[in-house]
ChimeraX commands (.cxc) that place a marker at each C-alpha (Angstrom):
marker #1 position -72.36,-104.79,-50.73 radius 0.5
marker #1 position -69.13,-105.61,-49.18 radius 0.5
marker #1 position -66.54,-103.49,-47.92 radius 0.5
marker #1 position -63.14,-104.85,-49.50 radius 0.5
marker #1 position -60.14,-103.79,-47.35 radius 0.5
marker #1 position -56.74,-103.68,-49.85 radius 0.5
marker #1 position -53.01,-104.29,-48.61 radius 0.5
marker #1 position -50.29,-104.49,-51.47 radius 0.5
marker #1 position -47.43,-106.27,-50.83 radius 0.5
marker #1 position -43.35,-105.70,-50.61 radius 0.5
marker #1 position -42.62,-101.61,-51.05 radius 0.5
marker #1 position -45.72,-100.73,-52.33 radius 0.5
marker #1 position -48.42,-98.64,-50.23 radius 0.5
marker #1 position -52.13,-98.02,-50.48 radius 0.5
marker #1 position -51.92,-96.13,-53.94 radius 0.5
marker #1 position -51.00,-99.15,-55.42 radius 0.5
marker #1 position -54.69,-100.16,-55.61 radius 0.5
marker #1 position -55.83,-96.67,-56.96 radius 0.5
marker #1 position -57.64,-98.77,-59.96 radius 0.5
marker #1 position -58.90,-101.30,-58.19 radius 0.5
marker #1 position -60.65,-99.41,-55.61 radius 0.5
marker #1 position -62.25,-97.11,-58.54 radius 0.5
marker #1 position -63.39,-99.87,-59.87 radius 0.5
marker #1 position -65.28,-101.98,-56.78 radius 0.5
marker #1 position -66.67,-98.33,-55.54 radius 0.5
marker #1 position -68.11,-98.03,-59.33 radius 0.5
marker #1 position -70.12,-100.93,-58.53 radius 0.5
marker #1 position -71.21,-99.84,-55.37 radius 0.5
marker #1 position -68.84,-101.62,-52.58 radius 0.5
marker #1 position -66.37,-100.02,-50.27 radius 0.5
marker #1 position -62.84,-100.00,-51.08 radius 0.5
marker #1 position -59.90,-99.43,-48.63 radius 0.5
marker #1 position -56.99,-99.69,-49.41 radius 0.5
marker #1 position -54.51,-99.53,-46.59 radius 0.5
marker #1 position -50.64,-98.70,-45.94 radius 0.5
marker #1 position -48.79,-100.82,-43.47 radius 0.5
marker #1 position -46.27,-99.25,-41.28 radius 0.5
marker #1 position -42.88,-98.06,-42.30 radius 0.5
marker #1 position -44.14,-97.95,-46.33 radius 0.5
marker #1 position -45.25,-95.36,-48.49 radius 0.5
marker #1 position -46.55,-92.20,-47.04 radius 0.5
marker #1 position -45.59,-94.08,-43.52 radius 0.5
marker #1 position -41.96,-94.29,-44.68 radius 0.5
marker #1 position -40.90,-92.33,-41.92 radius 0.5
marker #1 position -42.11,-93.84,-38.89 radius 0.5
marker #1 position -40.42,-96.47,-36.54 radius 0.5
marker #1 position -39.70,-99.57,-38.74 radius 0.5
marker #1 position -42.24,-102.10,-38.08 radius 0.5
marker #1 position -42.64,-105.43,-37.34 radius 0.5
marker #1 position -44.38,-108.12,-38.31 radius 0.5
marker #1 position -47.51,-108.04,-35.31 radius 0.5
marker #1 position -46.98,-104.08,-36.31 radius 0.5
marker #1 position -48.42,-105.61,-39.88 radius 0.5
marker #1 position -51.07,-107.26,-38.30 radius 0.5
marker #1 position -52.71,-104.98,-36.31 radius 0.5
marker #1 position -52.30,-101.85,-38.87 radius 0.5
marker #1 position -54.76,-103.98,-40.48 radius 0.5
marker #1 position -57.37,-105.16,-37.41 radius 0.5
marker #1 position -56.99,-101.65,-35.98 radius 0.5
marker #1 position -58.04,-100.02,-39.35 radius 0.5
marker #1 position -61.09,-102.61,-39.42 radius 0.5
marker #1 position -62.25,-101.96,-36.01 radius 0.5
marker #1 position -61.37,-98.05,-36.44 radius 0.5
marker #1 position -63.73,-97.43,-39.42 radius 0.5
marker #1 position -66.63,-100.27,-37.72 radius 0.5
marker #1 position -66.45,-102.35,-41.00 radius 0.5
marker #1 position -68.37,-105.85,-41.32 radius 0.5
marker #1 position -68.49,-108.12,-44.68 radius 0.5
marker #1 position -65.28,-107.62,-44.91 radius 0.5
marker #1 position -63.79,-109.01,-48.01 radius 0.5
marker #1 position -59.88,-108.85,-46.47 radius 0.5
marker #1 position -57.16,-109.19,-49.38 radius 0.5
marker #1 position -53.16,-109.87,-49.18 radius 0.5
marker #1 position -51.18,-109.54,-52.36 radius 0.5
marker #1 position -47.86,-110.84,-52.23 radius 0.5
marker #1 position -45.73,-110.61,-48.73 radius 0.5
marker #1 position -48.81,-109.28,-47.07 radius 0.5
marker #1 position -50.50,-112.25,-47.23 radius 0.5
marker #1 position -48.60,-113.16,-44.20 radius 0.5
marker #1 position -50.14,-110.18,-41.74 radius 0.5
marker #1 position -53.61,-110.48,-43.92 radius 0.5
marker #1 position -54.00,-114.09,-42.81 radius 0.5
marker #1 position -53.15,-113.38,-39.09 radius 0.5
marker #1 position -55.44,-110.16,-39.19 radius 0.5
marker #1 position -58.36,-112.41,-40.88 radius 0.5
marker #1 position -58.11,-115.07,-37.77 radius 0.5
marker #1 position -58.45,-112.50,-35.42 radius 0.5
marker #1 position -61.07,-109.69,-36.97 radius 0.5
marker #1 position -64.31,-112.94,-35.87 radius 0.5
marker #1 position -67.56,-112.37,-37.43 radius 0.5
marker #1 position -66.78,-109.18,-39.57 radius 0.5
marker #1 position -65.17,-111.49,-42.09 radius 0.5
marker #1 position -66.33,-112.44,-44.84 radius 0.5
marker #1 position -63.78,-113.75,-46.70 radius 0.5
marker #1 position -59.96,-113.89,-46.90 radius 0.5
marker #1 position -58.41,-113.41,-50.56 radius 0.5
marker #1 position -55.06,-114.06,-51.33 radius 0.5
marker #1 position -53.52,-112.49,-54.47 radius 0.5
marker #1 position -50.58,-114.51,-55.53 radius 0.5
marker #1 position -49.37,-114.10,-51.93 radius 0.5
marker #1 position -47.29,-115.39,-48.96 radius 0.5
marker #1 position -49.66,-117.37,-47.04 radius 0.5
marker #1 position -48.79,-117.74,-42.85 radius 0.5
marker #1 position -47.65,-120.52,-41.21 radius 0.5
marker #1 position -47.27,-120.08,-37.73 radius 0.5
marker #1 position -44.17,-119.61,-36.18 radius 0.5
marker #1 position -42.49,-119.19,-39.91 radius 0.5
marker #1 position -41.47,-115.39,-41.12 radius 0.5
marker #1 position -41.59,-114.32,-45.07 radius 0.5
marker #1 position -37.54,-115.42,-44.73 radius 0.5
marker #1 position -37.68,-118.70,-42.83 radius 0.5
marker #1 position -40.56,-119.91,-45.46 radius 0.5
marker #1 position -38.12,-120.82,-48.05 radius 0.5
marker #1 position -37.44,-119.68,-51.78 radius 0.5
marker #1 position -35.69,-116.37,-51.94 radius 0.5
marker #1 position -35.52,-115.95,-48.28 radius 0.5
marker #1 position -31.76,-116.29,-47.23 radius 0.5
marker #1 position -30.91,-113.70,-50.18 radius 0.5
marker #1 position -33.90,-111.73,-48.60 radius 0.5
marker #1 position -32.41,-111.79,-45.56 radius 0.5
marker #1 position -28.57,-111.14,-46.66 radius 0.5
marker #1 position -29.64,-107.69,-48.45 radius 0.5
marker #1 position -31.73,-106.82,-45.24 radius 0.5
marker #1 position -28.60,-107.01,-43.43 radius 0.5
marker #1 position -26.24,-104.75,-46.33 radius 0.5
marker #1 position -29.62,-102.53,-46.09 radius 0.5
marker #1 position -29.56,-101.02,-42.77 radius 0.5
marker #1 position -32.44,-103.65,-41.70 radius 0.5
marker #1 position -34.46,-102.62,-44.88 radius 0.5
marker #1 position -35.70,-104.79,-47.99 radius 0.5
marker #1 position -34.22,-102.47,-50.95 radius 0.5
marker #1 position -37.17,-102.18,-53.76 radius 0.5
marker #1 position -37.00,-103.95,-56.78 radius 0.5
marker #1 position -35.48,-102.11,-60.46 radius 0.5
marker #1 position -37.09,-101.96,-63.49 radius 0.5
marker #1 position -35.36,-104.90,-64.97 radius 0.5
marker #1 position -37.08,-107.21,-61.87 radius 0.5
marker #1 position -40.11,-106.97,-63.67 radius 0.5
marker #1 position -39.29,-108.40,-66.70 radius 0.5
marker #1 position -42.22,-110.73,-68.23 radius 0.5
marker #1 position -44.48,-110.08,-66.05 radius 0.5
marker #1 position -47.34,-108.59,-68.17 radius 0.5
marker #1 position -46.33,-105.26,-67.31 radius 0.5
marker #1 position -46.16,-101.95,-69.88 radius 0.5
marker #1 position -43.08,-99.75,-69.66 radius 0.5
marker #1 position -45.58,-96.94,-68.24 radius 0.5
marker #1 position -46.50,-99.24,-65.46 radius 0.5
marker #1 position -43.67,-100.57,-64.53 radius 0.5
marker #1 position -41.85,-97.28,-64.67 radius 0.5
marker #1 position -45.09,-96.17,-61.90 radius 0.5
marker #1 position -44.29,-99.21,-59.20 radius 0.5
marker #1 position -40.60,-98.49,-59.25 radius 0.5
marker #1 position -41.05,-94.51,-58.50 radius 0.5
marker #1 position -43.63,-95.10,-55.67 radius 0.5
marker #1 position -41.74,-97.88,-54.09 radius 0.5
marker #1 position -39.69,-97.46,-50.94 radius 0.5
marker #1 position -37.47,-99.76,-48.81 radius 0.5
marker #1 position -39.41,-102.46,-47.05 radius 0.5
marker #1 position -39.05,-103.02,-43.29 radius 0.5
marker #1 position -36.98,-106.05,-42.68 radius 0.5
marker #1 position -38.14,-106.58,-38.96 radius 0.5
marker #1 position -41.60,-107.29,-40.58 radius 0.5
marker #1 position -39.93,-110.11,-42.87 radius 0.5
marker #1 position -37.59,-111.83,-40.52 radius 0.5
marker #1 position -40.61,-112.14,-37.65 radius 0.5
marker #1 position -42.72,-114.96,-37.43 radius 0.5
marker #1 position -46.64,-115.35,-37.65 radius 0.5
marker #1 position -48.25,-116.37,-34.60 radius 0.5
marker #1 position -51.75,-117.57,-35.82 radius 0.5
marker #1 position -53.98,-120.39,-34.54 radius 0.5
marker #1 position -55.78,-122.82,-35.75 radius 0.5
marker #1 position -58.77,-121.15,-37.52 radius 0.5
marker #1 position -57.07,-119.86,-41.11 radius 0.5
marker #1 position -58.04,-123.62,-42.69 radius 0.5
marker #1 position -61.78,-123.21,-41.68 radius 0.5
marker #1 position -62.08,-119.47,-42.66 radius 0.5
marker #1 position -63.85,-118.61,-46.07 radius 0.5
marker #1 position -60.94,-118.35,-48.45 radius 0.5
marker #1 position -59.85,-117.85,-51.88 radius 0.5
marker #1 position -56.36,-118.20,-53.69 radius 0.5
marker #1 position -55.56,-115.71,-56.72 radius 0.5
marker #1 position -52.54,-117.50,-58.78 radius 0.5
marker #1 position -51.15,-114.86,-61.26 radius 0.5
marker #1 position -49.81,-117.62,-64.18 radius 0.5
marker #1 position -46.81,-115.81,-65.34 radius 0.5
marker #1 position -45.24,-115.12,-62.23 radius 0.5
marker #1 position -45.62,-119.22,-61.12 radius 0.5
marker #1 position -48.23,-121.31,-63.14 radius 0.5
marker #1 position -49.84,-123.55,-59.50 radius 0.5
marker #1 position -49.46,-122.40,-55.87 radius 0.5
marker #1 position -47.34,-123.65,-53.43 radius 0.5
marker #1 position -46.21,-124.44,-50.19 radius 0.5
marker #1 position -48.83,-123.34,-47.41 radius 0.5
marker #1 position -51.24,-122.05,-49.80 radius 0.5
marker #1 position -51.04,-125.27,-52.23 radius 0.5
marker #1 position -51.95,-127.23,-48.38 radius 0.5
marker #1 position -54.36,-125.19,-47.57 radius 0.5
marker #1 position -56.66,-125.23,-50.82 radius 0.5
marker #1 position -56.74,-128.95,-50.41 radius 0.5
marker #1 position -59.57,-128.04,-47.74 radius 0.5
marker #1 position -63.12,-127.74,-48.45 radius 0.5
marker #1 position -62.81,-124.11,-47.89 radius 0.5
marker #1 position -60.50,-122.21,-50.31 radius 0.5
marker #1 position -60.63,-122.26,-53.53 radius 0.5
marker #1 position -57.80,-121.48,-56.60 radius 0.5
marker #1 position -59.37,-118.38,-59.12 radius 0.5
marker #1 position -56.74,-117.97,-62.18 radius 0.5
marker #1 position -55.22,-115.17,-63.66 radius 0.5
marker #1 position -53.07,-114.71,-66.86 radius 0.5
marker #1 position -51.01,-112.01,-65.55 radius 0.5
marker #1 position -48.18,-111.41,-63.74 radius 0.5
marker #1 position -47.63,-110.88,-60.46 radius 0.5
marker #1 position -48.38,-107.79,-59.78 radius 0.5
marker #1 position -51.92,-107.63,-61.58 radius 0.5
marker #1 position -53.69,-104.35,-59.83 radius 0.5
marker #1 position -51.41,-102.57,-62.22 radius 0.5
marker #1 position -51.11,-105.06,-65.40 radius 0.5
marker #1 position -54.88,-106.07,-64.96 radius 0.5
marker #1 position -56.37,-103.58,-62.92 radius 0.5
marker #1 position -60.50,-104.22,-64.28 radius 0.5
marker #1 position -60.20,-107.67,-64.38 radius 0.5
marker #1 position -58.35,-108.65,-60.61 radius 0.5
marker #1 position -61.57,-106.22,-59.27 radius 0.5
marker #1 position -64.20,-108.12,-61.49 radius 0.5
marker #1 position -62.21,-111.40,-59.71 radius 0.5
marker #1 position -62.67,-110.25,-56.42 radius 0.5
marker #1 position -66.16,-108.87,-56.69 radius 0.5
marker #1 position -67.36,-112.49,-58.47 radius 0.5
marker #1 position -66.42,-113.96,-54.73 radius 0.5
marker link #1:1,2 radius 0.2
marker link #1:2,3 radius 0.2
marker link #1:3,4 radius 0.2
marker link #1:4,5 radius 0.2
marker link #1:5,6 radius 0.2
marker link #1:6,7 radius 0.2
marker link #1:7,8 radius 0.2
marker link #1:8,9 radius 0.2
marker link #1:9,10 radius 0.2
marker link #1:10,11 radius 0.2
marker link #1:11,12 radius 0.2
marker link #1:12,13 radius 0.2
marker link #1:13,14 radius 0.2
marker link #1:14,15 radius 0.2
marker link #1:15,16 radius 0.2
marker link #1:16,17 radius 0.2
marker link #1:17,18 radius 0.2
marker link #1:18,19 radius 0.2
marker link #1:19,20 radius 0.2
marker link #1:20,21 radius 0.2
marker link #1:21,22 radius 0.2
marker link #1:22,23 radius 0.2
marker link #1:23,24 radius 0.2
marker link #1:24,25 radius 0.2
marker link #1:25,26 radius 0.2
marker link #1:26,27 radius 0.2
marker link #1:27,28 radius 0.2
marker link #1:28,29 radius 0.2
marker link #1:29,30 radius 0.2
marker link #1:30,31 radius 0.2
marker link #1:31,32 radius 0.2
marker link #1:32,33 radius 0.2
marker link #1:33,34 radius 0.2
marker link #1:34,35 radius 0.2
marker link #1:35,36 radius 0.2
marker link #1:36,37 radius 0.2
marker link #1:37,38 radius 0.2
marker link #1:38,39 radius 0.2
marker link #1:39,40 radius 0.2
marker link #1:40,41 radius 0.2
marker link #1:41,42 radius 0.2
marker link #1:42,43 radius 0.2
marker link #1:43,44 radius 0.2
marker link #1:44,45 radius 0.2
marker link #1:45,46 radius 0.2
marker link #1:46,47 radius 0.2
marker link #1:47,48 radius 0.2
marker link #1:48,49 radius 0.2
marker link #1:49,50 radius 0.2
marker link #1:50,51 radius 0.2
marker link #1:51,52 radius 0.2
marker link #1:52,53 radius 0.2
marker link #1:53,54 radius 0.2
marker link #1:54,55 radius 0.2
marker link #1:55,56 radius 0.2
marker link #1:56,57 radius 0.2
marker link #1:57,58 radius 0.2
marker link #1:58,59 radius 0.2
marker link #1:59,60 radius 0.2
marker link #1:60,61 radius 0.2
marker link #1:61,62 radius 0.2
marker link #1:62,63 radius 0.2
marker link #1:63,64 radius 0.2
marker link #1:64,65 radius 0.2
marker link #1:65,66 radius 0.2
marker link #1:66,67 radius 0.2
marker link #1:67,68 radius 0.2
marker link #1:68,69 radius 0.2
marker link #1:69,70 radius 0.2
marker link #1:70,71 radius 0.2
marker link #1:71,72 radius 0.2
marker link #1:72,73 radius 0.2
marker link #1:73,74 radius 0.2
marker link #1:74,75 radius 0.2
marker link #1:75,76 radius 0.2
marker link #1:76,77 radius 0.2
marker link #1:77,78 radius 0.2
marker link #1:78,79 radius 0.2
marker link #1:79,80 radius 0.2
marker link #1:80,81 radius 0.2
marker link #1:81,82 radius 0.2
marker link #1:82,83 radius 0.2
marker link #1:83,84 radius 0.2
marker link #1:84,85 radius 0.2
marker link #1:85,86 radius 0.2
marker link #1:86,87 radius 0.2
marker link #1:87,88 radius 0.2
marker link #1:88,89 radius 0.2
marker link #1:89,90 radius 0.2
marker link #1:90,91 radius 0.2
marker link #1:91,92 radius 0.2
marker link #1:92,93 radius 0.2
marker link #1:93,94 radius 0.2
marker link #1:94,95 radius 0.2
marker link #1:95,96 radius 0.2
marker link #1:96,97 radius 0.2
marker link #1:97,98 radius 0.2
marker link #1:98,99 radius 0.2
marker link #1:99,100 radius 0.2
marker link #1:100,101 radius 0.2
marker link #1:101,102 radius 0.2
marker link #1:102,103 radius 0.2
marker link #1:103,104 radius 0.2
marker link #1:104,105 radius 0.2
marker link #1:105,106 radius 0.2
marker link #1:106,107 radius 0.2
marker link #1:107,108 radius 0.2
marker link #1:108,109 radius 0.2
marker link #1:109,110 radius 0.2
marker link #1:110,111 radius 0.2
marker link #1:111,112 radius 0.2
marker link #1:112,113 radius 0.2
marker link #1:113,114 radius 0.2
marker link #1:114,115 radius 0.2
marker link #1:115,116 radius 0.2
marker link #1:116,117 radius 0.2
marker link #1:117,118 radius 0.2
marker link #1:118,119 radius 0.2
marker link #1:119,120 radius 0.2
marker link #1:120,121 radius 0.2
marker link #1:121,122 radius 0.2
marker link #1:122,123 radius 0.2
marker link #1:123,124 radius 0.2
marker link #1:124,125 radius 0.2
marker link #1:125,126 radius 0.2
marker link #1:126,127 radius 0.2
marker link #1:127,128 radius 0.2
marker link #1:128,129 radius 0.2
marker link #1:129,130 radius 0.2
marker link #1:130,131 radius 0.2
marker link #1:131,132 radius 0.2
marker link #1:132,133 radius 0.2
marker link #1:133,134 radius 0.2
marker link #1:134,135 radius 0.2
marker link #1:135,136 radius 0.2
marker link #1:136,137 radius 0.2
marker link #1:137,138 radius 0.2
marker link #1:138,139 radius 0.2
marker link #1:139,140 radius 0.2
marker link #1:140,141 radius 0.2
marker link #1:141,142 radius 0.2
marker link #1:142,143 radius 0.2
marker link #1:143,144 radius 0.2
marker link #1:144,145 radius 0.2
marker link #1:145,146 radius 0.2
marker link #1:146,147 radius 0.2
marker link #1:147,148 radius 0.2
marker link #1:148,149 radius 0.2
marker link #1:149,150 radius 0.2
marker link #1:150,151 radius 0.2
marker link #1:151,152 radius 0.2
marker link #1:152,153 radius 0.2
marker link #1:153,154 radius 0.2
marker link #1:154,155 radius 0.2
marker link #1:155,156 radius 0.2
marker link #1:156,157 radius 0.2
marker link #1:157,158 radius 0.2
marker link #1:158,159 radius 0.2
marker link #1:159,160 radius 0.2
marker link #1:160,161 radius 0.2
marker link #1:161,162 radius 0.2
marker link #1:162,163 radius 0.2
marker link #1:163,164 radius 0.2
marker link #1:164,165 radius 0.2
marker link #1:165,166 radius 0.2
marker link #1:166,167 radius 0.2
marker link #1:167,168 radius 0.2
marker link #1:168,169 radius 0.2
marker link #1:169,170 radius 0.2
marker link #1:170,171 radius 0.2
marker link #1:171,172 radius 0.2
marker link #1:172,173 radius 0.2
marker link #1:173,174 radius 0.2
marker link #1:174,175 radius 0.2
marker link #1:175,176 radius 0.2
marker link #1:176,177 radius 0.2
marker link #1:177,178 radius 0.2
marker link #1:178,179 radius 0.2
marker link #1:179,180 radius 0.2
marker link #1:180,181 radius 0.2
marker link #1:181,182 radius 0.2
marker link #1:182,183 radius 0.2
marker link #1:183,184 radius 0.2
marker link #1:184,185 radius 0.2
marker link #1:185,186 radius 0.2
marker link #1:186,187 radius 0.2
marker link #1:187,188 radius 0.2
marker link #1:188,189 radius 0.2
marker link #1:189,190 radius 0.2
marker link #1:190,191 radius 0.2
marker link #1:191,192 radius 0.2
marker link #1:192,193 radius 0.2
marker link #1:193,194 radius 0.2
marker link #1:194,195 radius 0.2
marker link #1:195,196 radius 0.2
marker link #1:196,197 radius 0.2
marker link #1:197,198 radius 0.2
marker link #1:198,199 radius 0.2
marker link #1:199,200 radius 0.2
marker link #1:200,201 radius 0.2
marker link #1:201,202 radius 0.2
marker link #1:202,203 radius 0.2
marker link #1:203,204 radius 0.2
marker link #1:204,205 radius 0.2
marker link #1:205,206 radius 0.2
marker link #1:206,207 radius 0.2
marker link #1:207,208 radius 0.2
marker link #1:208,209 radius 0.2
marker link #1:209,210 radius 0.2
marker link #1:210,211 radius 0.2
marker link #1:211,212 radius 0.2
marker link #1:212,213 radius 0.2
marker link #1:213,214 radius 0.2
marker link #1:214,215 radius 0.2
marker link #1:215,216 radius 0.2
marker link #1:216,217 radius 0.2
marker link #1:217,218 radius 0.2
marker link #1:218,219 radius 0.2
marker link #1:219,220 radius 0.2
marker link #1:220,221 radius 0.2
marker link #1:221,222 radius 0.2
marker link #1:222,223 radius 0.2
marker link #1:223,224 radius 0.2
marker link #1:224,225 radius 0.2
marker link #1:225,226 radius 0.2
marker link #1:226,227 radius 0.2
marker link #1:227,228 radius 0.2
marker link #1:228,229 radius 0.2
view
């Protein structure tokens, strides 16, 4: 069975894959889902940077002596997930990116383009911190009042250093065992490094018609995804 190590994205912490985890442990694999720095219950330590991201993660692999390690980014922690998954060798077993940033090196989460110079204007009115979306953010994105209503009471500012510092990654994420989870009502094809990237012989694009935040609009189904790999 593998061992499935979970890191949500912007604001969010570990808790945020509560039904996901019960789900792959029902079936017998190990779940861990996994706070980065500065987030969640870790609100209160130093803000964190970007290699902070990274080896939260790698430290937290080697810590608990895990191997077929099924590593998975949703969202902005794509971007430490696909450093930490160059760097954690032969306990990988694959790299899954849920409708997520995917690394480039020497580009941050702000350089990369789309929303980043607004990104990086609020950091700046924020006391270096990424405010967390409202309730109207959400907006058709497959989510029930209930849920919705859940994500914006357990989210918490996001550390800006980690957003405006850049990935420093080598050559390997191309070649490494990888798979691409597009949530079609948030953007209908990826893009950017991850549309590159699946070009390869070595990622492939799984589809789901959800938003994009799908371990709370599709809980069952985003596990049954990631335990199909």
């Amino acid at each position: 069975m593998a061992n499935y190590v979970l890191v949500a994205g912007a604001w969010l912490g570990a808790w945020a894959w509560d039904e996901v985890a019960a789900e792959l442990r029902a079936a017998g694999h190990g779940a861990y889902p996994l706070t980065l720095s500065g987030l969640a219950e870790k609100r209160d330590e130093a803000p964190a940077g970007q290699e902070a991201h990274v080896r939260d993660i790698v430290d937290e692999i080697e810590r608990l002596d895990l191997r077929d390690v099924v590593l998975v980014g949703h969202s902005y922690s794509g971007i430490p997930v696909g450093q930490a998954a160059e760097r954690i060798g032969d306990r990988l077993a694959r790299v899954v990116f849920v409708d997520a940033n995917v690394p480039r090196d020497g580009e941050s989460f702000v350089s990369a383009g789309g929303n980043g110079q607004e990104v990086a204007v609020a950091i700046a009115k924020n006391d270096g911190f990424w405010p967390p979306l409202t309730a109207a953010d959400f907006e058709g994105q497959g989510l029930t009042d209930e849920q919705v209503a859940r994500i914006v009471a357990g989210s918490t500012p996001h550390p800006g250093a980690s957003l405006t510092e850049p990935a420093v990654l080598g050559d390997a994420l191309p070649e490494l065992p990888a798979t691409y989870v597009k949530c079609l009502l948030d953007w209908p094809e990826p893009y950017g490094r991850a549309a590159e990237l699946l070009e390869g012989e070595h990622w492939r694009l799984v589809e789901l018609d959800t938003g994009h935040w799908p371990m709370f609009s599709q809980p069952r189904e985003l596990a049954l995804v990631l335990q199909e790999l």
